[in-house]
Backbone of each chain as ProteinMPNN parsed JSONL, in Angstrom:
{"seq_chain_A": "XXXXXXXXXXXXXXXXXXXXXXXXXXXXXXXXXXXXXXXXXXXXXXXXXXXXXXXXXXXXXXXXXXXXXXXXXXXXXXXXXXXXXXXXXXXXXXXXXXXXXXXXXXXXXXXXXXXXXXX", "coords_chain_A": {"N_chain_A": [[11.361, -17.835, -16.05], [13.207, -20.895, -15.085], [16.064, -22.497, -15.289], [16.348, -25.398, -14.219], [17.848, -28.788, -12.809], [17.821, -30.089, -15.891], [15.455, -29.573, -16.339], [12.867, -27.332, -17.552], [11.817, -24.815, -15.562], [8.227, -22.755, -14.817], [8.613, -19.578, -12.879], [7.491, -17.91, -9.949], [8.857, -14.496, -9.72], [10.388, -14.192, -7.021], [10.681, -16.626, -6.176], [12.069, -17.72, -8.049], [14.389, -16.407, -7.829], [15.018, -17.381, -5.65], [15.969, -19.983, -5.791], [17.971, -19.489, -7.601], [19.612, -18.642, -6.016], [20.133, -16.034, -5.2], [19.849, -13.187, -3.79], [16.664, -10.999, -2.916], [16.539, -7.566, -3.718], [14.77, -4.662, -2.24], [12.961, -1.628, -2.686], [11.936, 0.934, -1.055], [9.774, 3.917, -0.767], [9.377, 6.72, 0.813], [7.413, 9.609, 1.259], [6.324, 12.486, 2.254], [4.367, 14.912, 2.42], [3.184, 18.052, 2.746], [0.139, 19.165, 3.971], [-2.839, 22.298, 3.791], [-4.502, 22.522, 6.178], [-6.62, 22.968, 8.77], [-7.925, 21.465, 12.231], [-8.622, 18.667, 13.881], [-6.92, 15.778, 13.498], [-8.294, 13.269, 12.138], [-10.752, 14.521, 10.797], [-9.057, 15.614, 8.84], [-7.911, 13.162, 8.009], [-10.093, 11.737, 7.405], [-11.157, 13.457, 5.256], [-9.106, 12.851, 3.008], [-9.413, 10.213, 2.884], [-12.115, 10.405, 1.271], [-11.247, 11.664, -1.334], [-9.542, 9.842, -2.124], [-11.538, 7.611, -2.826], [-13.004, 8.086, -3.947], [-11.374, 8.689, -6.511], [-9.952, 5.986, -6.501], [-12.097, 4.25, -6.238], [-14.015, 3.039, -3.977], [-13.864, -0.069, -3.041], [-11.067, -0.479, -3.042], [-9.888, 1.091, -1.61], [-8.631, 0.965, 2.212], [-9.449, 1.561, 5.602], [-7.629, 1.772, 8.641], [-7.584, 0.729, 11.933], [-5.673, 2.043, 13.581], [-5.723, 4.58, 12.25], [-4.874, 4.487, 9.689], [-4.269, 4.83, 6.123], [-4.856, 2.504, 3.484], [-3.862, 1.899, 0.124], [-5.19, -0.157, -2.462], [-4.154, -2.311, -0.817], [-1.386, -1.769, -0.874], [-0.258, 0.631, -0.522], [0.576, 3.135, 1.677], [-0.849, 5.205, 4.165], [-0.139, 7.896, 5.9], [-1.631, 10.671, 7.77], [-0.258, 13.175, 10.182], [0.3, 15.403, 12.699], [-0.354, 18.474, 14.832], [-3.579, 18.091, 16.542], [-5.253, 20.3, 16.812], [-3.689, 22.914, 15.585], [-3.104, 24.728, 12.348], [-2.145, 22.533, 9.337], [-1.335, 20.347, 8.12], [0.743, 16.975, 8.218], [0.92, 14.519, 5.387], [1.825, 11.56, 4.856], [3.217, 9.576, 2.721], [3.38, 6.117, 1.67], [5.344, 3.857, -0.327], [5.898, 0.203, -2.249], [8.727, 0.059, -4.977], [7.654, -1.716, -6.494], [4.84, -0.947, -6.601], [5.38, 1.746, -7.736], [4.176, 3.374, -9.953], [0.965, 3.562, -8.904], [1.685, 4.666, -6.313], [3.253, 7.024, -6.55], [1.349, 8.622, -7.849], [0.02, 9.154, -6.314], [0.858, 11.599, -4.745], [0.814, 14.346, -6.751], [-2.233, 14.154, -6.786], [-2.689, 14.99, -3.695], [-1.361, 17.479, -3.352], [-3.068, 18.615, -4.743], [-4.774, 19.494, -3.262], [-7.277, 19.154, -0.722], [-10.939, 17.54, -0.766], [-13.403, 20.544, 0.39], [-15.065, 21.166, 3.206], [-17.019, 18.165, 4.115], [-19.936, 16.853, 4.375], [-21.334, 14.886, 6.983]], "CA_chain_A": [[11.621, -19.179, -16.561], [13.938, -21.15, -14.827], [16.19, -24.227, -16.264], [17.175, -26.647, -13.274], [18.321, -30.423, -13.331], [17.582, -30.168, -17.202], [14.248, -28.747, -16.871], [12.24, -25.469, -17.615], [10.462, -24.558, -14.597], [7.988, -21.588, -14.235], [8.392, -19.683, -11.108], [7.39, -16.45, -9.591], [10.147, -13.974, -9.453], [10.788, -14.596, -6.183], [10.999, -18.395, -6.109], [13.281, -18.099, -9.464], [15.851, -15.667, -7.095], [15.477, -18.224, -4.414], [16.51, -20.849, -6.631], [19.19, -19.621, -8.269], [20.973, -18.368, -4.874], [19.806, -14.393, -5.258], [19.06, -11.992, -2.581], [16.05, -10.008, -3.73], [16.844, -6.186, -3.136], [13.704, -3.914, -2.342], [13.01, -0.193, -2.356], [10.535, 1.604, -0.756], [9.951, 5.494, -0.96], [8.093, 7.651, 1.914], [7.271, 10.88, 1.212], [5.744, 13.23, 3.266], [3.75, 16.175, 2.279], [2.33, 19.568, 3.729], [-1.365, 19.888, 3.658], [-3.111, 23.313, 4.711], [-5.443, 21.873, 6.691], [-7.036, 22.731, 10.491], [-8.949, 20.71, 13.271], [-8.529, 17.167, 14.309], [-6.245, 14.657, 12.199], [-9.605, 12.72, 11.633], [-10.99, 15.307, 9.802], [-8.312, 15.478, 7.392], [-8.111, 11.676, 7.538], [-11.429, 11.577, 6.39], [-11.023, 13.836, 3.375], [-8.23, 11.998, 2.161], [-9.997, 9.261, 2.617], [-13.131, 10.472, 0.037], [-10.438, 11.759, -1.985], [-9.119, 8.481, -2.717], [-12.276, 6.457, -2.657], [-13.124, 8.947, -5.609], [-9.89, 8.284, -7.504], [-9.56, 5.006, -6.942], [-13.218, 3.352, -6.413], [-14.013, 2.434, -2.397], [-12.829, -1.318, -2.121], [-9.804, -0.247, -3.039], [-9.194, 1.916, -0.195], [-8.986, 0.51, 3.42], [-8.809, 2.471, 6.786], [-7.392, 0.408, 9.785], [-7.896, 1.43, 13.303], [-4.518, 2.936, 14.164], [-6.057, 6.144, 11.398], [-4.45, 4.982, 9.064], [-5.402, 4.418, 5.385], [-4.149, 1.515, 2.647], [-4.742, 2.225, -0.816], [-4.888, -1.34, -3.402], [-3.142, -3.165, 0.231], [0.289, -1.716, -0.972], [0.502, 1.951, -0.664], [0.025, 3.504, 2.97], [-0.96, 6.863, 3.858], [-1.385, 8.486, 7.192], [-1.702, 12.356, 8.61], [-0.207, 13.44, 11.468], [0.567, 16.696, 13.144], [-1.356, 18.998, 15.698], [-4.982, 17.986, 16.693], [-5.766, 21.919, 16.975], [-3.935, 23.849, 14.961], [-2.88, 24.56, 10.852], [-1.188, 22.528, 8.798], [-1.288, 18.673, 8.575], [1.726, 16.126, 7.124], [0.268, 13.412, 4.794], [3.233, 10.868, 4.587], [2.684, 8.401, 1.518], [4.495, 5.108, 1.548], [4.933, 2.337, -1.358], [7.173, 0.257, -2.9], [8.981, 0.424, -6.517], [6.456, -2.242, -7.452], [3.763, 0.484, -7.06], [5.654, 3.17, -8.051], [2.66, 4.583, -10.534], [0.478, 4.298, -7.835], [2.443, 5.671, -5.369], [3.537, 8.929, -6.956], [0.378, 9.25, -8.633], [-0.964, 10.29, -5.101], [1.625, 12.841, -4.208], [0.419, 15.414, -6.805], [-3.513, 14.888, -6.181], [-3.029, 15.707, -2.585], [-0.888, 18.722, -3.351], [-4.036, 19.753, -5.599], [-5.425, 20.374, -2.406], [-8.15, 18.168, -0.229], [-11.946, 19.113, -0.832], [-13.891, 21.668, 1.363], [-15.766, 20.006, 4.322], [-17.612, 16.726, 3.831], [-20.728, 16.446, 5.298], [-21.047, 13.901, 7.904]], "C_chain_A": [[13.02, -19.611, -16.099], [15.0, -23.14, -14.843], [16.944, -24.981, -14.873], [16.816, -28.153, -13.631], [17.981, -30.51, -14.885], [16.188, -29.52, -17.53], [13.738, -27.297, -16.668], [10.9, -25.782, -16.705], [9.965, -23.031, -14.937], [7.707, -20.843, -13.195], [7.899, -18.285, -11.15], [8.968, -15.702, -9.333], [11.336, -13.93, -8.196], [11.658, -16.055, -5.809], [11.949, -18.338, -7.027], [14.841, -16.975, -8.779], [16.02, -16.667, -5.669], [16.459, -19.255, -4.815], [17.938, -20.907, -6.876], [20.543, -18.659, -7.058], [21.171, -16.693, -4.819], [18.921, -14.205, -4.038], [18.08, -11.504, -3.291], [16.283, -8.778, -2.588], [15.677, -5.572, -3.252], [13.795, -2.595, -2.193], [11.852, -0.102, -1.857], [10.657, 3.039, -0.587], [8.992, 5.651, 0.173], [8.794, 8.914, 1.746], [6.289, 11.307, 1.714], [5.096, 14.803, 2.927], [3.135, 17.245, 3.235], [0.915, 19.609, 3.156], [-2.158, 21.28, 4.547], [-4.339, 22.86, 5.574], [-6.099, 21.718, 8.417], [-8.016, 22.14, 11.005], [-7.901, 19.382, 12.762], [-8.086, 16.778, 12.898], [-7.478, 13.629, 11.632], [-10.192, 13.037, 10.815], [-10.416, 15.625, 8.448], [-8.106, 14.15, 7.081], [-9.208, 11.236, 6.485], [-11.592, 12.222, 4.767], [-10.352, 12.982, 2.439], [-9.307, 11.091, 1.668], [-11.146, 8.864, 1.592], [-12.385, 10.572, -1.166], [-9.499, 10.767, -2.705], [-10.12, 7.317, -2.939], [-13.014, 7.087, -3.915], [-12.625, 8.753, -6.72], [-9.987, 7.248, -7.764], [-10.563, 3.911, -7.194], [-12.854, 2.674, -4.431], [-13.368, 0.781, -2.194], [-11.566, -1.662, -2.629], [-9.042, 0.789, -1.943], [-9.681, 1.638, 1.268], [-8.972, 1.546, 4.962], [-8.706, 0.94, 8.112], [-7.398, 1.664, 11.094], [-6.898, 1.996, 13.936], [-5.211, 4.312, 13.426], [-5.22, 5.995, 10.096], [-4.731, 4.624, 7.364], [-4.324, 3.726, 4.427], [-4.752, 1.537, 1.242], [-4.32, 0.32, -1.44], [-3.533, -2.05, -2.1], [-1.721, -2.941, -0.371], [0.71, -0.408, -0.489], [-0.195, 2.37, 0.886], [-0.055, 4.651, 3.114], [-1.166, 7.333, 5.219], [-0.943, 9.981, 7.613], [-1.288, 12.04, 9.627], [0.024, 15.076, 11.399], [-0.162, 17.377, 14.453], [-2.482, 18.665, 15.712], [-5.758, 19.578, 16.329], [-5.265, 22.901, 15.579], [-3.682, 23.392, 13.363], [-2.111, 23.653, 10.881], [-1.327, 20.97, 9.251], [-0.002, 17.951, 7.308], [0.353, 15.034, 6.781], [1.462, 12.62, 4.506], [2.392, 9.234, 3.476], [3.76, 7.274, 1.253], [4.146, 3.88, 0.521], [6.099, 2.12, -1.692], [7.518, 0.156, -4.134], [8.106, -0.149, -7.316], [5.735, -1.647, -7.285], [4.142, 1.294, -7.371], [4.356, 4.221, -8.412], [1.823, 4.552, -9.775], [0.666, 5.443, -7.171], [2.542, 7.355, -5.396], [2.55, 9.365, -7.65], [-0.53, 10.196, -7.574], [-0.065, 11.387, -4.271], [0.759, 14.498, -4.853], [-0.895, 15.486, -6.834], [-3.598, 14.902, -4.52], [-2.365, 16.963, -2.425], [-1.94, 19.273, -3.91], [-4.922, 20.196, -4.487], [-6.912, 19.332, -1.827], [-9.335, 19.067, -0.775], [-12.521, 19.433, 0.012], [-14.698, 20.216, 1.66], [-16.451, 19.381, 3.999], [-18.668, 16.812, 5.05], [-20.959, 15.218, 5.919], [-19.607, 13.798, 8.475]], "O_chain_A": [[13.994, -18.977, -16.504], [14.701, -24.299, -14.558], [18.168, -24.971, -14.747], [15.944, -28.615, -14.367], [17.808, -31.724, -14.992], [15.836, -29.066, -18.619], [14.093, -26.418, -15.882], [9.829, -26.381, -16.797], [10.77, -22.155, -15.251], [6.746, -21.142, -12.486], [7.883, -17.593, -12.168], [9.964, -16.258, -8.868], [12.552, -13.745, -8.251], [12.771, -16.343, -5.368], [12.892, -19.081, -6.754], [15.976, -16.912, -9.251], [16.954, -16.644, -4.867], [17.566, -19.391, -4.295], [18.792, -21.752, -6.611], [21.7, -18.266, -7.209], [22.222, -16.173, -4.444], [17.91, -14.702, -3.542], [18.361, -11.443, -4.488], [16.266, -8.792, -1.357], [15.193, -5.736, -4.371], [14.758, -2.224, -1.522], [10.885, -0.829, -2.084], [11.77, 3.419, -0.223], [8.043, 4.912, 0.43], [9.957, 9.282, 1.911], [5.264, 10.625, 1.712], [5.672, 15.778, 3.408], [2.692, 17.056, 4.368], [0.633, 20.032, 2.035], [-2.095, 21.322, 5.776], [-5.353, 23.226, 4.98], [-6.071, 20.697, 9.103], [-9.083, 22.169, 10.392], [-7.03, 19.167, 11.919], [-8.465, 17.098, 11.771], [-7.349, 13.287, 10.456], [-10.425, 12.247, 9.901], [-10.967, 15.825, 7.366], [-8.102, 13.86, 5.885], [-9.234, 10.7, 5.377], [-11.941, 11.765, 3.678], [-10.798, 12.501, 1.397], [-9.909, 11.082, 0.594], [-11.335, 7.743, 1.119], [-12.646, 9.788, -2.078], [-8.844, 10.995, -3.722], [-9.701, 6.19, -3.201], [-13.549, 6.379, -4.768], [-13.229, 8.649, -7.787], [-10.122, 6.953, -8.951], [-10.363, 2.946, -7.932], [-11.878, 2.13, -3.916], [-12.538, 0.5, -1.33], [-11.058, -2.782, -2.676], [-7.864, 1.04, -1.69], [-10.819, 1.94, 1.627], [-8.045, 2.356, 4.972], [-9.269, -0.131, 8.338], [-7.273, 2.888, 11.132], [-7.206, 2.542, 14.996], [-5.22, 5.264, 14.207], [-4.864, 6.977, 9.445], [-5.737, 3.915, 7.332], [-3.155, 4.114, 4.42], [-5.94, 1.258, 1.078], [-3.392, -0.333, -0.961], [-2.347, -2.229, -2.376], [-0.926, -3.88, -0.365], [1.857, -0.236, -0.077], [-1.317, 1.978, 1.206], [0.562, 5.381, 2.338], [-2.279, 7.209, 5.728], [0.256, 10.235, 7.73], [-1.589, 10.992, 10.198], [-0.04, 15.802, 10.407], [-0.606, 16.505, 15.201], [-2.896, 18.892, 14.575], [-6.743, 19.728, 15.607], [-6.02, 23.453, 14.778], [-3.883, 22.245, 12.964], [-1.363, 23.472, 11.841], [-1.403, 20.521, 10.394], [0.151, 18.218, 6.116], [-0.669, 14.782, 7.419], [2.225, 13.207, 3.739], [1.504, 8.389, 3.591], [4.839, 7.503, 0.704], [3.137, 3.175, 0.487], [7.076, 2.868, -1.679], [6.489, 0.136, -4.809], [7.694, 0.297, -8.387], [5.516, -1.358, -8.461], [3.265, 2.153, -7.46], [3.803, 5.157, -7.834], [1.481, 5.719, -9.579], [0.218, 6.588, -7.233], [2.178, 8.332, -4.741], [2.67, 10.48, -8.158], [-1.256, 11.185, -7.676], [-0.446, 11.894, -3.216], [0.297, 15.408, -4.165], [-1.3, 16.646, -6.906], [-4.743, 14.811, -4.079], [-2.675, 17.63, -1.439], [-2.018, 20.488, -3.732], [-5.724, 21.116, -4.644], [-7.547, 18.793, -2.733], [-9.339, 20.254, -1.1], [-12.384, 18.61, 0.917], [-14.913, 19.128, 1.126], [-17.021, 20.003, 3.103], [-18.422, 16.836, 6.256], [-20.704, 14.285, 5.157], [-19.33, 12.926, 9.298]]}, "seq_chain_B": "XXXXXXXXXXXXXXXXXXXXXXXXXXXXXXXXXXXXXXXXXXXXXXXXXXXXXXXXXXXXXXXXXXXXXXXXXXXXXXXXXXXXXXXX", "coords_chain_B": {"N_chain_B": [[-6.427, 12.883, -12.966], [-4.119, 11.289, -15.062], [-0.591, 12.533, -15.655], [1.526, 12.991, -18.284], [4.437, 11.082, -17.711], [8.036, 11.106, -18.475], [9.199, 9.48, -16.986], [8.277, 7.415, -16.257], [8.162, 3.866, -15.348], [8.306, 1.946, -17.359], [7.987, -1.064, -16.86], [7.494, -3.753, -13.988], [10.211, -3.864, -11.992], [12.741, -6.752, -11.082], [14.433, -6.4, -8.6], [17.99, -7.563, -6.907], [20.536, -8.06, -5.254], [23.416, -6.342, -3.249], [23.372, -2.857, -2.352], [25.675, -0.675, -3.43], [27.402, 1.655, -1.776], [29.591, 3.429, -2.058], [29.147, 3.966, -4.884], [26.981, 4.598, -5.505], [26.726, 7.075, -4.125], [28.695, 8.638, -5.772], [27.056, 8.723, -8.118], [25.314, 10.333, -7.271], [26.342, 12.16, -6.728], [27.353, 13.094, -9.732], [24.91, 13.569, -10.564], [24.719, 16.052, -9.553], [23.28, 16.688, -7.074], [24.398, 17.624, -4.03], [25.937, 18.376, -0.69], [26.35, 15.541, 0.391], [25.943, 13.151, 3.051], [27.35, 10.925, 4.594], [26.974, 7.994, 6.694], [27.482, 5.206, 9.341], [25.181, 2.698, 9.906], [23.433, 0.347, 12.644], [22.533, -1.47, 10.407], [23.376, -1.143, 8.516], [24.315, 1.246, 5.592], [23.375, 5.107, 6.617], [22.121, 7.395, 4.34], [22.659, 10.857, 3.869], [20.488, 13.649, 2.836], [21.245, 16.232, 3.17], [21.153, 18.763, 2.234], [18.146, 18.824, 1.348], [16.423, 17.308, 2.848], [16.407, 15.203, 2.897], [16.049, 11.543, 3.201], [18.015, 8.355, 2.824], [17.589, 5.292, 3.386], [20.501, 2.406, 3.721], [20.627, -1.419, 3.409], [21.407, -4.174, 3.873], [19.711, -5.897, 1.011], [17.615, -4.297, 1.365], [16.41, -0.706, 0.424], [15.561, 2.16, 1.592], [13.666, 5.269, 0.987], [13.159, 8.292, 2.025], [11.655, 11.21, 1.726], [10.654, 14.897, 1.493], [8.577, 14.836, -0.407], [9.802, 15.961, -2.856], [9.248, 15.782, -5.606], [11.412, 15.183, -7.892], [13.452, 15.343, -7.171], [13.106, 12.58, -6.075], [12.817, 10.964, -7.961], [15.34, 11.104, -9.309], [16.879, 10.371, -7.551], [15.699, 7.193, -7.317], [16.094, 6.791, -9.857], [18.757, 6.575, -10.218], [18.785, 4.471, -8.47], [18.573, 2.051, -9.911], [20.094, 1.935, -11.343], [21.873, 1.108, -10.353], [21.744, -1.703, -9.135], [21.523, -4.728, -9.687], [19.264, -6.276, -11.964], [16.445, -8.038, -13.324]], "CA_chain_B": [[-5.913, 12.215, -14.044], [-2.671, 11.02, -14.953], [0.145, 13.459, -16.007], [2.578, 11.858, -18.796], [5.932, 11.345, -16.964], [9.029, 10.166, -19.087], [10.043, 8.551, -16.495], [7.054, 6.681, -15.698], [8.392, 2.891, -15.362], [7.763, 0.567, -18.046], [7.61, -2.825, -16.627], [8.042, -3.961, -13.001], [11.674, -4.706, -12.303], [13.045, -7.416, -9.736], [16.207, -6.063, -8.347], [19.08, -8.323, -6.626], [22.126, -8.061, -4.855], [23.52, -5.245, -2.397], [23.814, -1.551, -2.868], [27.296, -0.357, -3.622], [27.275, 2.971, -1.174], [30.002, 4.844, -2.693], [28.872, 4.491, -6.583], [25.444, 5.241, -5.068], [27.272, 8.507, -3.946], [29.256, 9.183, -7.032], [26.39, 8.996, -9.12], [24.403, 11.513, -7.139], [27.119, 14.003, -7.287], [26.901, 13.361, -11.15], [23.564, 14.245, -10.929], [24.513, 17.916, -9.307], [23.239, 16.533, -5.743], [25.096, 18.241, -3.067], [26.053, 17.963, 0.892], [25.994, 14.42, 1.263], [26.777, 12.642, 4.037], [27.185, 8.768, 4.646], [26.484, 7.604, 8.213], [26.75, 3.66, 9.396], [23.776, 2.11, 11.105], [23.763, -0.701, 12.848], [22.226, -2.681, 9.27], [23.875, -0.705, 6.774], [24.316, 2.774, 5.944], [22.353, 5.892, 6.121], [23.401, 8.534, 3.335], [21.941, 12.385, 4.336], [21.077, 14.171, 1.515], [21.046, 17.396, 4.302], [20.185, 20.551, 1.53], [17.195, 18.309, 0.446], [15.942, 17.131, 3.428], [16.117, 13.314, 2.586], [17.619, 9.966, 3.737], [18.303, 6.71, 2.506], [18.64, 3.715, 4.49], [20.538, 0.861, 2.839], [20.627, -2.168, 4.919], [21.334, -6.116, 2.619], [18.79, -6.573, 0.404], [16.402, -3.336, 1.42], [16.736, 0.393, 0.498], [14.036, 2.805, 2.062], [14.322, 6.894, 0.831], [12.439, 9.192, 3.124], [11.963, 12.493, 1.557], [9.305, 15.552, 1.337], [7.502, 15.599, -1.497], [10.605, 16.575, -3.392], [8.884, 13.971, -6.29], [12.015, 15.294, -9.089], [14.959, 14.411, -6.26], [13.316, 11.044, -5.356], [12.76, 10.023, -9.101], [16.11, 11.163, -9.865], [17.673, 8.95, -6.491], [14.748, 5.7, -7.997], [16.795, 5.662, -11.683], [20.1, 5.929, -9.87], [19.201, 3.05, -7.473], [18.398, 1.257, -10.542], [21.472, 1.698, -12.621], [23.417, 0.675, -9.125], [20.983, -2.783, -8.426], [21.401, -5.639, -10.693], [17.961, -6.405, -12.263], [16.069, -8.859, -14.248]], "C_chain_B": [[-4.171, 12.364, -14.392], [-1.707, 12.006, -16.217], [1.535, 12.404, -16.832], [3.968, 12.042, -18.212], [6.724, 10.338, -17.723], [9.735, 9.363, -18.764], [9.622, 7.547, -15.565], [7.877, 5.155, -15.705], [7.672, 2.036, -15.992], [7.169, -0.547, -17.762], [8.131, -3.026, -15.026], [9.304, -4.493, -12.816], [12.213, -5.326, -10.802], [14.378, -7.126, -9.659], [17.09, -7.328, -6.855], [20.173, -7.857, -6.059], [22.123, -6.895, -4.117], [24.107, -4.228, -2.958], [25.185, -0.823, -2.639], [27.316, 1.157, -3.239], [28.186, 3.627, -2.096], [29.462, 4.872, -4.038], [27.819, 4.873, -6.601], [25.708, 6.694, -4.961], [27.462, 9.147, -4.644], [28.058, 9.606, -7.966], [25.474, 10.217, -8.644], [24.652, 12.656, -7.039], [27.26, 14.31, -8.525], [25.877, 13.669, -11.124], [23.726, 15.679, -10.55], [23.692, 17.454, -7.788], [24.538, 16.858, -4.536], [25.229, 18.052, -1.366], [25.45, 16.612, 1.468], [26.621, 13.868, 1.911], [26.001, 11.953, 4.519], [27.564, 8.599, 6.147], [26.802, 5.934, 8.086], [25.821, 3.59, 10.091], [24.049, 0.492, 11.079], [23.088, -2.047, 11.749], [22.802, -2.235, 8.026], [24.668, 0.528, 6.954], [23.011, 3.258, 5.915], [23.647, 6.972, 4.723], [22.058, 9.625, 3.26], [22.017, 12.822, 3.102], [20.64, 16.04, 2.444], [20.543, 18.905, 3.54], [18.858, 19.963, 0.986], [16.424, 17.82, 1.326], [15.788, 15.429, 3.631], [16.811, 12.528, 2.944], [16.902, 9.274, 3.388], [19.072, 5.902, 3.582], [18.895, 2.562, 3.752], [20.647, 0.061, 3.837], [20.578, -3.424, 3.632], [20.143, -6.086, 2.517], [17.276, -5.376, 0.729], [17.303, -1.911, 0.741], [15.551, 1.564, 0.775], [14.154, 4.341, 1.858], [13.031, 7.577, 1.16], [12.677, 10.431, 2.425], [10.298, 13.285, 1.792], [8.832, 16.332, 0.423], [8.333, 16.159, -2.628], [10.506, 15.334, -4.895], [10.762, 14.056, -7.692], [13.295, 14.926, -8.551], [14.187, 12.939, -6.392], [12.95, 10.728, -6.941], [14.236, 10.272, -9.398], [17.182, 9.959, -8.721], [17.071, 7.295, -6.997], [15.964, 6.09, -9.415], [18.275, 5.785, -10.661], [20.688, 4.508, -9.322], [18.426, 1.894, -8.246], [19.346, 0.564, -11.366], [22.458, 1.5, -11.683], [23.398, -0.655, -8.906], [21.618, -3.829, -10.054], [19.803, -6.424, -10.637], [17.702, -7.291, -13.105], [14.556, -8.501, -14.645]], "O_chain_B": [[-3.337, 13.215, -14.083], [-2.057, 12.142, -17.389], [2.228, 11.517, -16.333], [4.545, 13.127, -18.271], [6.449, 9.14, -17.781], [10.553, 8.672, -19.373], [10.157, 7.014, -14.592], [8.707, 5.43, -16.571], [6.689, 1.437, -15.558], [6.117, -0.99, -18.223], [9.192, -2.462, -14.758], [9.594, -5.537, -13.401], [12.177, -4.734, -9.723], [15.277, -7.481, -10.42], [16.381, -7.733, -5.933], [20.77, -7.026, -6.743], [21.078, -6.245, -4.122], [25.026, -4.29, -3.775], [25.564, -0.485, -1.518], [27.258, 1.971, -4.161], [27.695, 4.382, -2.936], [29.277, 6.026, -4.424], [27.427, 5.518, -7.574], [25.033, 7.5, -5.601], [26.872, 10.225, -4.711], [28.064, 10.704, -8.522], [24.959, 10.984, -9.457], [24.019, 13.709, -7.117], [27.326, 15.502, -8.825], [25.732, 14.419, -12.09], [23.011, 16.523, -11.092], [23.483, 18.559, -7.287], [25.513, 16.117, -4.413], [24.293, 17.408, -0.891], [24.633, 16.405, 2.365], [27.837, 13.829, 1.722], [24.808, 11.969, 4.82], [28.539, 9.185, 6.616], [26.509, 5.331, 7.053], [25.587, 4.441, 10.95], [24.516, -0.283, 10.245], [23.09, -3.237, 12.065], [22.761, -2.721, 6.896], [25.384, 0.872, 7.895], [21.969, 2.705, 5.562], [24.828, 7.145, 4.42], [20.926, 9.422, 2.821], [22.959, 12.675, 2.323], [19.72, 16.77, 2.078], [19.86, 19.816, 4.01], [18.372, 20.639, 0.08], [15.309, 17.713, 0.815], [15.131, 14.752, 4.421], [18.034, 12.612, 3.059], [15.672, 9.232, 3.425], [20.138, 5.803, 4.189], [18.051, 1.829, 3.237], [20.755, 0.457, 4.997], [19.794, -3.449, 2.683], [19.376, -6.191, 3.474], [16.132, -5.641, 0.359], [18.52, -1.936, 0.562], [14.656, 1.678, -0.062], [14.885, 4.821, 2.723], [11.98, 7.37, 0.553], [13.837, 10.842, 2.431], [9.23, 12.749, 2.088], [8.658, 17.538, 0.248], [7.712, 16.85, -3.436], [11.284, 14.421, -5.174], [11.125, 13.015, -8.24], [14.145, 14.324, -9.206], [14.897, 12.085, -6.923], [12.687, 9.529, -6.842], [14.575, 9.247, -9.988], [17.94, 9.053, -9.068], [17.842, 6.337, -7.048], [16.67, 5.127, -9.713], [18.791, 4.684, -10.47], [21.716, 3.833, -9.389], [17.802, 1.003, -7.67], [19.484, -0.561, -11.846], [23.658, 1.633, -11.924], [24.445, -1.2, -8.557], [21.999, -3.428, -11.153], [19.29, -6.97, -9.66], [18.646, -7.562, -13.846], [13.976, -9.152, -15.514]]}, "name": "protein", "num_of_chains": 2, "seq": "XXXXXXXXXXXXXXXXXXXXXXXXXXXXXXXXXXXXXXXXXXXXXXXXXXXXXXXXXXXXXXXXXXXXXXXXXXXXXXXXXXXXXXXXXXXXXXXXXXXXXXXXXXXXXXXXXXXXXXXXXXXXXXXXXXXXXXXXXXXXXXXXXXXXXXXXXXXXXXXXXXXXXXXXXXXXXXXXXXXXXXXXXXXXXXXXXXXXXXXXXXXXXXX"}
């Protein structure tokens, strides 16, 4: 709620820091996890990918054609590492306005992806 | 399912104004954070947190903290770079 020339406007938080001559300051966190995990980054893409379409309900989780996957269009997620051998990063990115998202998917991918997915 | 965390965030908060590197610093050596070291970049700083594996990039009006998985450092760097930001 913001009071200019005498009146009470309502704005979005944004528009009410534009207004009144405020920078808005943002955070964003990326964290990066270890998963045990061998073969092709696809393969573990794909788990994730059930693994969150489980959690969160499918049209809430997007995959885009770089590999990489968007949970509720805020939080980003993508594997990398070796094609071949152990051991895949999962790097999880959001910002403070998702926080509870965000960090809610750090410790179910430490609980471990699940065993192979048919198809 | 969700694990109660005390330091779960209440209410979304809109933060303002630029991050004040050294009290950013100070406060994380009050926390018992160790071997840091403050870098410029050409939009800001960086600040190494080198036994922890993590960096922060400040830069006007952003702050971005890169760590791994270390969720009890990066909530404890999120309330610092709350009680540094001016908020509404």
């Amino acid at each position: 709620l913001v009071m200019k020339d005498g009146k009470m406007l309502l704005l979005e938080p944004s528009q009410a820091m534009k207004e009144l001559g405020l920078e808005e300051h943002t955070i964003r966190f990326t964290s990066t996890i270890f998963v045990d995990e061998a073969g092709p980054i696809k393969k573990t893409t794909n788990k994730v990918y059930h693994l969150l379409k489980e959690k969160y309900g499918e049209r809430n989780v997007q995959q885009s054609c770089d590999g990489s996957l968007t949970l509720s269009d805020s939080v980003l997620i993508k594997v990398s590492g070796s094609e071949e051998g152990e051991g895949k990063s999962v790097l999880v990115s959001w910002s403070l306005q998702d926080e509870d998202l965000g960090s809610s998917l750090l410790p179910l991918l430490e609980k471990g992806l699940p065993p192979d997915l048919r198809g | 399912e969700d694990t109660k965390d005390p330091n779960k965030l209440k209410n979304p908060t809109h933060l303002w104004g630029n991050l004040d590197v050294q009290e950013f610093v100070k406060k994380l050596k009050e926390r018992g954070v160790t071997d840091i070291k403050v870098e410029d970049s050409p939009g800001g700083h960086i600040v190494l947190l080198q036994n922890d594996d993590t960096l922060i990039q400040i830069e006007n009006g952003s702050t971005h903290v890169i760590c791994q998985g270390n969720e009890q450092l990066r909530k404890h760097i999120r309330d610092i770079l709350l009680t540094c930001l001016q908020k509404f």
